[in-house]
Every structure is written in C-alpha cells, then in structure tokens.
C-alpha positions as CSV (number, residue, x, y, z in Angstrom):
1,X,111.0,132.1,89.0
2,X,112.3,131.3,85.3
3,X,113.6,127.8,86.8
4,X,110.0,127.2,88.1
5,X,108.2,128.3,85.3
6,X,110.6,126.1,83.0
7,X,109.8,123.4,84.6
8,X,106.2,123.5,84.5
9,X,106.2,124.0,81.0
10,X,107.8,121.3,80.2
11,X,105.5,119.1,82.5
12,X,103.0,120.2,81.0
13,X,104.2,119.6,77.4
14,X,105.5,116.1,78.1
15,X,101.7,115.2,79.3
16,X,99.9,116.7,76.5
17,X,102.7,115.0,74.3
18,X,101.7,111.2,75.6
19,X,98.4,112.1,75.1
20,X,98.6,112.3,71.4
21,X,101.3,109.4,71.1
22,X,98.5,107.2,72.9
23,X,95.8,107.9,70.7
24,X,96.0,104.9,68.6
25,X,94.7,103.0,72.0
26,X,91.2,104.6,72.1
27,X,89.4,103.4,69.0
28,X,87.8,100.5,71.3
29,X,85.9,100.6,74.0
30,X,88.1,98.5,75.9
31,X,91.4,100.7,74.7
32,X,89.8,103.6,76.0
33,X,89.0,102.2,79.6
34,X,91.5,99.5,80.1
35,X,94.0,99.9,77.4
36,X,93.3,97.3,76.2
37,X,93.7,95.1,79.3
38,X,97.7,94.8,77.6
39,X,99.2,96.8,80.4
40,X,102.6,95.5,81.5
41,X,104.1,95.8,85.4
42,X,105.9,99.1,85.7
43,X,103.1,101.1,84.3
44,X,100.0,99.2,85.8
45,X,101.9,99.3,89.3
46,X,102.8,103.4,88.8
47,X,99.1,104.1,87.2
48,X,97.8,102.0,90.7
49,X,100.4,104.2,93.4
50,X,99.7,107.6,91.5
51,X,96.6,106.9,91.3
52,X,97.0,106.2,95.5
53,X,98.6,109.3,96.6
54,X,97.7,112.6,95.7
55,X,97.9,116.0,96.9
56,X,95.8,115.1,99.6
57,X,98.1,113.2,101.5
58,X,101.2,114.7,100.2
59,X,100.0,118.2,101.7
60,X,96.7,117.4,103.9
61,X,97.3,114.1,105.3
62,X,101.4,114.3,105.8
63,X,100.5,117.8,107.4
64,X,97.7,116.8,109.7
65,X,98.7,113.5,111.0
66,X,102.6,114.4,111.0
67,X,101.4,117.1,113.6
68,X,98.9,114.7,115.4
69,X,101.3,111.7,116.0
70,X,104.7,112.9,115.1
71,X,107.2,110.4,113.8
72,X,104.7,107.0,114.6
73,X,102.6,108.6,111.7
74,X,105.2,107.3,109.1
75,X,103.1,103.7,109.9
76,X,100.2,105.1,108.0
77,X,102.8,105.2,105.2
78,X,104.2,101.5,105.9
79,X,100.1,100.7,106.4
80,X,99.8,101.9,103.0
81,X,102.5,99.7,101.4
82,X,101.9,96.6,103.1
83,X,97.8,96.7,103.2
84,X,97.3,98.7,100.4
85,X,99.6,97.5,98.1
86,X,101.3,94.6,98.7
87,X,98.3,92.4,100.2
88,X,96.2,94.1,98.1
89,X,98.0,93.1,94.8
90,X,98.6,89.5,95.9
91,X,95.0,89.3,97.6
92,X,92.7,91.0,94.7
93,X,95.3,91.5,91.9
94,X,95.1,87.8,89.8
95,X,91.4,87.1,90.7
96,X,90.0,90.1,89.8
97,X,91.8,89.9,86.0
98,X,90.7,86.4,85.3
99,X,87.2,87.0,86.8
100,X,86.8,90.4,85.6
101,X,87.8,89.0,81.9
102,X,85.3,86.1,81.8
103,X,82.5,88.2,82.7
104,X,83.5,90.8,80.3
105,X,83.3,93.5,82.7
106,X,85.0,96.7,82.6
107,X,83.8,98.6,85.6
108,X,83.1,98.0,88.9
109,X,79.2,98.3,89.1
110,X,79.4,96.2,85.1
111,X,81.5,93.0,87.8
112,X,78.7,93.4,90.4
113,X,75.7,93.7,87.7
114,X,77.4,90.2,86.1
115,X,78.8,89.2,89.3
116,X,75.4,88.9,91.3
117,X,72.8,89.2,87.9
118,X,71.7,92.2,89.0
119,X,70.9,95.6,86.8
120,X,69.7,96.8,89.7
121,X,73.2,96.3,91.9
122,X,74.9,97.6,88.4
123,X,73.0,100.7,88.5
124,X,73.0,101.6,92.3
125,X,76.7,101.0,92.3
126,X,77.4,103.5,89.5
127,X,74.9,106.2,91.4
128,X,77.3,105.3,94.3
129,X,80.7,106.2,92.2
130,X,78.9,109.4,90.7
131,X,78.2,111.0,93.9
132,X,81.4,110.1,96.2
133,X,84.0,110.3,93.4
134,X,83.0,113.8,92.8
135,X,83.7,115.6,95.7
136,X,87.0,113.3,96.1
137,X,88.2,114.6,92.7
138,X,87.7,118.3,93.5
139,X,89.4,117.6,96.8
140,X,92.6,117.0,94.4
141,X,93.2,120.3,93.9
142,X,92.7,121.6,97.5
143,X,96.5,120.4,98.2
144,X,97.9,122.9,95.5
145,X,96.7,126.0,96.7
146,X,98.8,127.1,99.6
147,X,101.9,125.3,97.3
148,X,101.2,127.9,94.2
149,X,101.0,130.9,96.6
150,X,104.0,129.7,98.2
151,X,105.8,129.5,94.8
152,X,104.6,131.3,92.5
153,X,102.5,134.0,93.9
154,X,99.7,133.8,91.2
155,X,95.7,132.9,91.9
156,X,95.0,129.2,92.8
157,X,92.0,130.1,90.1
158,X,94.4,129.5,87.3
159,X,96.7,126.6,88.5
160,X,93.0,124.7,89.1
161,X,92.2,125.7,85.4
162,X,95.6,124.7,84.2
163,X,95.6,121.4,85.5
164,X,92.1,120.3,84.8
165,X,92.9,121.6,81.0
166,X,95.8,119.5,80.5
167,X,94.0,116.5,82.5
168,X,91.6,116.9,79.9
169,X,93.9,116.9,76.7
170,X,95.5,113.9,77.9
171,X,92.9,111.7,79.3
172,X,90.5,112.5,76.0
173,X,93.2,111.8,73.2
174,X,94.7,108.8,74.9
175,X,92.4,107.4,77.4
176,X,93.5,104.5,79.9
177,X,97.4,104.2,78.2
178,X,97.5,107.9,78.4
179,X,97.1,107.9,81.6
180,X,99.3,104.7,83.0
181,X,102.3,106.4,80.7
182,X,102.2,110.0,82.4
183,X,101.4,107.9,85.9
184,X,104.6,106.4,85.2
185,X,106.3,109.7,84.5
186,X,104.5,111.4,87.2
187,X,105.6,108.4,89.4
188,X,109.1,108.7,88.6
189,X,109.0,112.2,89.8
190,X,107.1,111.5,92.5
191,X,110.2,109.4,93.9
192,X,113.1,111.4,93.3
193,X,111.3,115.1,94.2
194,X,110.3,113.1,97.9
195,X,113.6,111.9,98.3
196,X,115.1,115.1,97.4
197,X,112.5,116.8,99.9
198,X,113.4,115.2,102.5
199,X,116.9,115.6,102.6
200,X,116.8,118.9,102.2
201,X,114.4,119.7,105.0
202,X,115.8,117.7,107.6
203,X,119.6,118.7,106.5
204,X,118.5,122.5,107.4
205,X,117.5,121.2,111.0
206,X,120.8,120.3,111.5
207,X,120.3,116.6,110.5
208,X,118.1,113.7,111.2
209,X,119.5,113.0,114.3
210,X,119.3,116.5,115.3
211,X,115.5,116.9,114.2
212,X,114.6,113.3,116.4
213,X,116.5,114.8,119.2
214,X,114.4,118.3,119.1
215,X,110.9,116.3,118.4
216,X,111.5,114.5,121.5
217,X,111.7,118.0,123.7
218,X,108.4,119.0,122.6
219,X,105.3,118.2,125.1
220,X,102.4,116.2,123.9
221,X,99.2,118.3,123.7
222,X,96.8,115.2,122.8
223,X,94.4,114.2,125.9
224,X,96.0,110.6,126.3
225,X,99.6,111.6,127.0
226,X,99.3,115.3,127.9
227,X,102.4,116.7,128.9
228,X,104.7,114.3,128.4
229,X,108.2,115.1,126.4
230,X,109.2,112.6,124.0
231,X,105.1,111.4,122.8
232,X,106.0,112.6,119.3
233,X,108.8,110.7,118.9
234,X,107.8,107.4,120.7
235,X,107.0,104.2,118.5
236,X,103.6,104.5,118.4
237,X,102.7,107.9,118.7
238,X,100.8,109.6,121.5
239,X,97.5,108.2,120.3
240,X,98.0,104.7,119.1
241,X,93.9,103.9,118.4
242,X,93.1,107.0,116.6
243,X,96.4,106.2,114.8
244,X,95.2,102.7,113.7
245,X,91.7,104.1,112.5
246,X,94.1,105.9,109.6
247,X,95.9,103.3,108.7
248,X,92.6,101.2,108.2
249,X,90.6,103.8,106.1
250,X,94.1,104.8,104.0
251,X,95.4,101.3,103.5
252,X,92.3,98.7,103.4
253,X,90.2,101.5,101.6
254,X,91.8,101.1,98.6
255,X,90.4,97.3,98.0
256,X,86.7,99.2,97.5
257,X,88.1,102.0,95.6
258,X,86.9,101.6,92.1
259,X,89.9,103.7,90.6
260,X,92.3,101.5,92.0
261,X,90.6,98.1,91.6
262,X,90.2,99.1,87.8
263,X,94.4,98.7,87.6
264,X,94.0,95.1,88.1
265,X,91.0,94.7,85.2
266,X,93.8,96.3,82.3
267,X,96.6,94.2,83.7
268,X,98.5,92.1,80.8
269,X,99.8,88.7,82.4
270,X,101.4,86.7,84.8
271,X,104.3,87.9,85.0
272,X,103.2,91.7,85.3
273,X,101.1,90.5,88.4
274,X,104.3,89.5,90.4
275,X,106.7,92.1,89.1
276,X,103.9,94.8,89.5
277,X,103.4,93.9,93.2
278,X,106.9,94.3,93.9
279,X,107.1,97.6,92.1
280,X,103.9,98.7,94.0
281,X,104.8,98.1,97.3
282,X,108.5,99.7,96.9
283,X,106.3,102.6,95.2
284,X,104.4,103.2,98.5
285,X,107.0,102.6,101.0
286,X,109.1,105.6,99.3
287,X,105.9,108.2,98.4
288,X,103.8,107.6,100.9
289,X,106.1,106.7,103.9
290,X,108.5,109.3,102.7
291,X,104.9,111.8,102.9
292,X,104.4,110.8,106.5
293,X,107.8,110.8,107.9
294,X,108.2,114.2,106.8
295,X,104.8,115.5,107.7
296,X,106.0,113.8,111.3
297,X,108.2,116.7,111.9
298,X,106.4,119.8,111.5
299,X,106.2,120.5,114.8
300,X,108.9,121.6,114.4
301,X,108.2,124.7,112.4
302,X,105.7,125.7,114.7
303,X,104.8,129.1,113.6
304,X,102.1,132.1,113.7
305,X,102.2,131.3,109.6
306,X,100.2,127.4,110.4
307,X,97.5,129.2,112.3
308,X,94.6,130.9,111.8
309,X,92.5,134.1,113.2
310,X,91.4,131.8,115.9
311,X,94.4,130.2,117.0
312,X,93.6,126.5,115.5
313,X,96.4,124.8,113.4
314,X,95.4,125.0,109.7
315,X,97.1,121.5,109.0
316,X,96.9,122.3,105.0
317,X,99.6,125.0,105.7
318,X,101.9,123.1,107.8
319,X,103.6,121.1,104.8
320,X,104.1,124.2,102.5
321,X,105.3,126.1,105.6
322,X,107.9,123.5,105.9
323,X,109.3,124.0,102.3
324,X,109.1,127.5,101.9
325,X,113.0,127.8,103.2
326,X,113.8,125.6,100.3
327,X,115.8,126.8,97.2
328,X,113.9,127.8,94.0
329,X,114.9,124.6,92.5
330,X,113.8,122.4,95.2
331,X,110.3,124.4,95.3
332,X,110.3,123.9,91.8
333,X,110.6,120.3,92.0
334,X,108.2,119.9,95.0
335,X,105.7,122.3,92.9
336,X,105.6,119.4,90.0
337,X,105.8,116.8,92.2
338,X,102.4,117.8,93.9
339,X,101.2,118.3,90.3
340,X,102.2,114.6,89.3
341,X,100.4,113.1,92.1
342,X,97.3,115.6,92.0
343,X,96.6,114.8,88.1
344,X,98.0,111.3,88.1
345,X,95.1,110.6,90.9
346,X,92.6,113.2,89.0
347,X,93.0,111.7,85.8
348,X,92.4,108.4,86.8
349,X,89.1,109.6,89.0
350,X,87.5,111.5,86.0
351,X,88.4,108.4,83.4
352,X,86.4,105.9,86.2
353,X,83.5,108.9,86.6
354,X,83.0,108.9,83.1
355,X,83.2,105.0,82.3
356,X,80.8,104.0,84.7
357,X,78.5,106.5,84.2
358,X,78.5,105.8,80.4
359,X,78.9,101.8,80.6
360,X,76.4,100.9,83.5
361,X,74.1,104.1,83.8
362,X,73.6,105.5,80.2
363,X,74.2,102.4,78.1
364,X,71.0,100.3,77.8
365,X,69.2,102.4,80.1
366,X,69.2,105.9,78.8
367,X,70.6,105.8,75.3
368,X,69.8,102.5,73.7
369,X,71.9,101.0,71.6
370,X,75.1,102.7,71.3
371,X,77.6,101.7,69.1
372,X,81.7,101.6,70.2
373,X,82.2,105.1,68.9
374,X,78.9,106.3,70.6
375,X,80.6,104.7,73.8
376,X,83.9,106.5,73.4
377,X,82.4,110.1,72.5
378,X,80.0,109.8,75.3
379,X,83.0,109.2,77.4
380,X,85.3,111.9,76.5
381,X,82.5,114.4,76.6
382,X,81.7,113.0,80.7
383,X,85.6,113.5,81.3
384,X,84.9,117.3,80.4
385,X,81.9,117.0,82.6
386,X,83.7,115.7,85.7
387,X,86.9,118.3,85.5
388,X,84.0,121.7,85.1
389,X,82.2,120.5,87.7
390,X,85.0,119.5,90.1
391,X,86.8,123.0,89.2
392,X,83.6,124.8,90.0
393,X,83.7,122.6,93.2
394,X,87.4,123.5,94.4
395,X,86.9,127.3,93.5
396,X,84.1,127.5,95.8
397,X,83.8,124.5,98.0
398,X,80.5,124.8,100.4
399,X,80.8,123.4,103.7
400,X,78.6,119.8,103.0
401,X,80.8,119.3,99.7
402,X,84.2,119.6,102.3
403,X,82.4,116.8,104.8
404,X,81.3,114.8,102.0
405,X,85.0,114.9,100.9
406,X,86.1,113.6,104.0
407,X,84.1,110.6,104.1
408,X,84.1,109.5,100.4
409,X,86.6,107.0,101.0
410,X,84.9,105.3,103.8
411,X,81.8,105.3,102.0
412,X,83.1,103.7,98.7
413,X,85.3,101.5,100.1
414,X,82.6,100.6,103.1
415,X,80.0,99.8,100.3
416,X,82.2,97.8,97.8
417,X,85.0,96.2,99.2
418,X,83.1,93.8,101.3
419,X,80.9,92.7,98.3
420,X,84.1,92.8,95.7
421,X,86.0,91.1,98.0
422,X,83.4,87.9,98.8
423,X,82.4,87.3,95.1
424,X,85.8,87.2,94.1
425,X,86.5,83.8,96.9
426,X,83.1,82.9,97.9
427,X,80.2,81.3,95.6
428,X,77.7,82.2,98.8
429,X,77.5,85.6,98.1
430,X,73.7,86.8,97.7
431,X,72.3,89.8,96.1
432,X,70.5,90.4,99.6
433,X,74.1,90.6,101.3
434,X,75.3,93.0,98.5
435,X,72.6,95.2,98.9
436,X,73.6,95.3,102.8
437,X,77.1,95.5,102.4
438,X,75.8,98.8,100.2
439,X,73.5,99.7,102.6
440,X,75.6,99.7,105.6
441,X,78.6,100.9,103.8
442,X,76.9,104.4,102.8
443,X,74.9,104.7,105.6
444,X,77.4,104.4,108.7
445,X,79.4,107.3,106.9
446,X,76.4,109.3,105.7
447,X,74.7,109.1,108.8
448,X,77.8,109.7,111.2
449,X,78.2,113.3,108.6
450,X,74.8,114.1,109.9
451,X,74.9,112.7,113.4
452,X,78.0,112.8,114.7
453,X,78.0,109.4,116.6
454,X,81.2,108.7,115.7
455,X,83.9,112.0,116.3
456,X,86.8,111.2,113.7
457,X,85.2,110.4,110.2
458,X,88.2,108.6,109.4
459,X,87.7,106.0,112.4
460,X,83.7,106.4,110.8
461,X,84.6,105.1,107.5
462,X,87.1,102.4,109.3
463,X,83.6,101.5,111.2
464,X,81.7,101.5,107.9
465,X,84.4,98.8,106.3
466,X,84.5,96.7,109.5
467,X,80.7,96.5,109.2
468,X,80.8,94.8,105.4
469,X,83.0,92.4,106.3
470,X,80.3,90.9,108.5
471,X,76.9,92.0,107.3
472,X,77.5,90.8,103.9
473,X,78.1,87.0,105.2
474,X,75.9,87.1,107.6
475,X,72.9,88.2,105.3
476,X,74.0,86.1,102.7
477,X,74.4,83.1,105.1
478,X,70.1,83.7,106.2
479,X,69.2,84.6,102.5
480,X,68.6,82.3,99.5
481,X,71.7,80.8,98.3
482,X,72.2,82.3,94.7
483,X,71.2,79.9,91.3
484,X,74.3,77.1,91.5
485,X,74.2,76.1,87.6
486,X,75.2,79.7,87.2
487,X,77.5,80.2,90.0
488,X,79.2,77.7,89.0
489,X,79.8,78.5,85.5
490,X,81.2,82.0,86.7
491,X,83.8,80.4,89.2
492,X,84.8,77.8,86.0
493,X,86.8,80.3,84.7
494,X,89.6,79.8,87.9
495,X,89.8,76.5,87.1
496,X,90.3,76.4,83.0
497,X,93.6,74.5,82.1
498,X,96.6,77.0,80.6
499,X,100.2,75.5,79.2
500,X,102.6,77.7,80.6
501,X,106.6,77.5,80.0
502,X,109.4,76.3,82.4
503,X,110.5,79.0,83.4
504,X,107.2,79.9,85.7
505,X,106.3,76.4,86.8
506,X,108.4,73.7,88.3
507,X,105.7,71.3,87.7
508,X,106.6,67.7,86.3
C-alpha cells in the first residue's frame, strides 16, 4: 500500500508542479487555448493520443470488446492508429493549421462561424460541444472506479474529487502548455505501464503462446458462429461487421472531435507536422493496440467476480479482474496509468468546454466586449464549471446521462467531421449543407437513443458519420454556391509563397 500511495503522490505533485512552471503561457488568449500555436511534435502528438485514449477504452472498451471478439479486437487498436492517427494527421493535420491561422480561429464552432460566415453555425456548434462533451467528460472517471476498489480499497467519491482537483490546478494555472507537458508525461507512462501490463498478465497464463492456445478452446457464444472453438482466436473475430462499426466510430470519430482537432490549431511548424505524425501513430499502435490485445483475453478469467446478480457480464469489471493477481507494484503502475489517460483526456475536454463556450457563446453575444483578461478569467472559472458538474455527473450518473455517454462520439463527430472535413478541400461547401451535416449528424444518434432503430449505438454513430459524408455534398451541390470573391480569399491562404531551406525541399 505505501508503494501505491508513493506513487500517486508524486503523480500528483509532478502535475500540479507543470502547472505552475506553465503559467507564463496563459497571459494571452491564444497562450491559454493553443499555447500559443508554438507547440513542437513530441508534445502536440502526446497531448493528441492522451487526449485519444482514456479510461474508457483502457478499462470499458479493452474489457467489452476483448470479451466480444477476442484477439481480432486488437484491429480496433490498429484502426485507431492507422485511421485515427496516422491518416488523420497527414489528412487534417497541415490544412487545418494554415487555415485555422488565416481565419484567426481558435475553436471549432469560431473555424465554422469564419469558415461558412455564419454566427449562427458558430453558435449552434458550440451548443453542440456543450451538451455532448459533458456527459463524455464524466464518463472519464467511470473507468477508475472498479480500479481504486481493486487497489486501494477507499470510496471512488474521493479518487473522483482528487482528480478533478488536481485537473483543475493544472489546467487553470497553465492552460493549453500545461496540459500538452503532463500529456507528454502521462503519455510516457501510458507506454511503459501497458507494456509492463501485458507481460505480466500473459506471463501468469503460462505465456502468450499458452494464452492463444487456451482462447482457441473456448466456444463462441455470439449468434453468428455459435459454438464453434477457435471464433475468439480467428483473424477477424466471430463478428466481423459489428467489429468494423467500432473501428469506424473509434478511429474516424476522432476527425469531428473538437478536442482532438484543436491539437492541430496549436501546432508549431513543418517539421512538427511530419515528426508528430510518426510519433502519433507509434503512440496508438502501443496504447491502444496494446488496450485491445489484452482486453482480447479475458475470457480467460471468466469468473463469478465479472458478473452481476443477474448473470450478465459487467464488461467494466473484466479488465480490473484481470489485474488483480498482479503485484502491488504493477497495480501501482496500472493505478497511474489509468490516471494519466483519464485526466490527460479530462483535461483536455474541460479546456475545449470552457473555450468554446467563452469564445463563440459568451463573447459578443452575452458579455460584450471582453477584454483578453476578461477572456482568460471567464475561462478558468468555466474549467471549474465543467469538472463540479461532471463530478456531480459520475457520482450519480442517471440512466439518460449513461446513453447520452454512449453516443456522444457519434453525435460530435457525425455533425462536424463531414463539414470540417469539406471546407478544409472543397470551396462548394454551403451553409445549407452545414446545417444538414449538423442536422443529420445529431439527429441519427439522438433519435436511434430514443427509438432504437439501430441496436448497437456504436454502429448508430458509424451510421450518423456515413450520413455527413453524403448529405453535406449533396445539399451543397442543390443549394446556392457560397459568395466566390470571399471563398476565394479564404482558400488564398494555401497558396501564399514561403522560402524554405534545403534541407526540406529538393526544389531547383
């Protein structure tokens, strides 16, 4: 117990200690958000993977779809490197700092209020961040719980106060570089406690080789391939489509994500674009394949503990089950590894909360005229706002807040990254085809909570994505073509002339 509490202490010292050494970063508006868009590759591509995988996957996801689809869920994981960050980085990364930049945007709904000139689109986008980011920040600490109990034996009550507290230290002294320098710390731990994980659970199954051989013994229970030995264990898994829906929603999601989109605003340069989307995608292979392949063998600790007074598999338990066997020093490790990737991802949820809703809600529309400290204050107090009310949320979540948690992702990523996506290539884009892409992006996922049209609400909020891929062109293609003089003037900034050394051109 001393070794665990050791450690924690010092985690939580080293954060509160960055928070204070970055405060000389947060006397701007643009410091405060996006560091001062000076961010070089190792933290911008750590601040973007933290910021990826939290406790929900780690515990949640690893443990429900490591149980559903056995070994073939480690694709999610390789989904999540190659979509998420790799493409994502070389698709999104260097348009959305040199358009972002010229328009002087700092937010997502600010780039779609300049992008499309529309307050309107500005405002409905921020109402859109408010009410799904909030239920996906309390989610954060739903992962810890079971962990605590499991380590520690004290009430998840204080652990959620803990965190939020020391979220809150950080985050308000030292903003955006605050935040990318404990991601980078949390990051690091990240990859050596999953590593360390790993081996250790698999070594006390006798060995990988031993655990494979075991997995493949034990009979599919999934309607497709019921019965069959060998399922969980096969290259794709016992339920390939279902299995695709997650890699969709966990891997393309993240181009509509506001939180992670924001990475590529504070970016420095060129180079930290291509170094950073190496560093990302080497990030997410190791955290979030790592995650998966291990979550793909709980089956194999099949016990009364994963199960509740029914007899359904509480998937939350399965992954803490599966450490509890570990020594105190690899519990310890685990214990501050969830805690890096829960406030890594909470911090950077309650700084984009807070920024939008003081930069495209309250600015110009409730509070006129506020000055850069105005900005900054407002801002700090929000951050406060978001951790109470997400701890009041995760100390007594109500059954809509849980479903709405579910399909946050689908509906943020559903309603933006279609239009993000399009303005950053496309000059057609119309205001009428981001308000569908909006429109159809909330609604499939909101309406599927109610109705129920579509079973998994992961595959619902693949659906919802799908959908703004096409309506947006399609309404844009039958609408008004938006004012060329201006249209122009906003793509002119792709095409301005740069000298650049050498060394990064071959050029004659």
């Amino acid at each position: 117990m001393g070794i665990k509490v050791a450690m924690l202490i010092i985690f939580f010292a080293v954060m509160a200690g960055v928070g204070v050494y970055a405060r000389r970063h947060t006397s701007s508006v643009d410091g405060f958000v996006l560091g001062g868009r000076s961010a070089g590759p190792w933290l911008t591509a750590f601040a973007y993977g933290t910021s990826y995988f939290s406790a929900v996957v780690f515990v949640g996801y690893a443990g429900q779809f490591g149980w559903k689809y056995g070994i073939a869920s480690t694709w999610i994981g390789i989904g999540n490197a190659v979509i998420g960050s790799l493409l994502a980085w070389v698709v999104l990364g260097r348009r959305t700092k040199i358009m972002t930049q010229h328009l002087q945007s700092r937010t997502m709904p600010d780039f779609f209020g300049e992008r499309y000139g529309s307050k309107a689109l500005k405002v409905a986008a921020s109402m859109i961040v408010f009410i799904f980011l909030i239920p996906y920040t309390a989610s954060v600490y739903n992962g810890l719980s079971r962990l605590f109990e499991m380590a520690f034996n004290i009430p998840y009550t204080w652990c959620v106060i803990a965190m939020a507290l020391f979220t809150a230290v950080y985050v308000i002294l030292g903003g955006y570089m605050a935040t990318a320098i404990n991601d980078f710390i949390q990051g690091i731990i990240m990859l050596i406690g999953i590593v360390a994980v790993i081996a250790a659970v698999l070594s006390g199954q006798g060995g990988f080789m031993n655990a494979i051989s075991e997995m493949a013994q034990i009979p599919s229970d999934v309607p497709l391939t019921v019965g069959q030995p060998g399922a969980f264990t096969s290259f794709f898994g016992p339920d390939p489509l279902n299995l695709l829906g997650v890699v969709i929603l966990t891997s393309l999601g993240t181009w509509g994500l506001p939180q992670m989109i924001g990475k590529f605003y504070a970016i420095k340069d060129e180079k930290s674009i291509n170094t950073g989307t190496v560093i990302s995608t080497v990030f997410a292979i190791v955290v979030s394949g790592g995650c998966y392949f291990l979550g793909g063998f709980g089956r194999l600790f099949d016990s009364p503990a994963i199960y509740d007074a029914s007899g359904a598999v509480v998937f939350d338990s399965i992954v803490p089950h599966m450490l509890s066997g570990l020594p105190d020093i690899l519990i310890g490790i685990v214990v501050v590894l969830v805690l890096s990737a829960s406030m890594s991802t909470l911090s950077s949820l309650v700084l984009t909360s807070s920024s939008t809703m003081t930069l495209d809600l309250l600015k110009d529309n409730v509070i006129k005229n506020m000055s850069e400290k105005k900005q900054i204050i407002t801002m700090q107090i929000l951050v406060v706002f978001f951790l109470v009310v997400s701890v009041v949320i995760a100390l007594d979540p109500p059954t809509f807040i849980a479903q709405l948690m579910g399909i946050s992702w689908g509906a943020l990523a559903g309603a933006f990254l279609a239009p993000f996506m399009y303005g950053l290539y496309w000059k057609g884009v119309t205001r009428a085809g981001v308000w569908a892409g909006f429109i159809s992006g909330v609604g499939i996922t909101v309406a599927n909570m109610f109705i129920g049209f579509i079973e998994s609400p992961i595959n619902a909020g693949a659906v919802a994505m799908a959908a703004g891929l096409v309506v947006v062109p399609v309404v844009s293609f039958i609408t008004p073509n938006p004012d060329k003089e201006k249209i122009d003037e906003i793509f002119a900034c792709y095409d301005e002339k740069v000298t650049i050394s050498r060394k990064r051109s071959l050029q004659e």
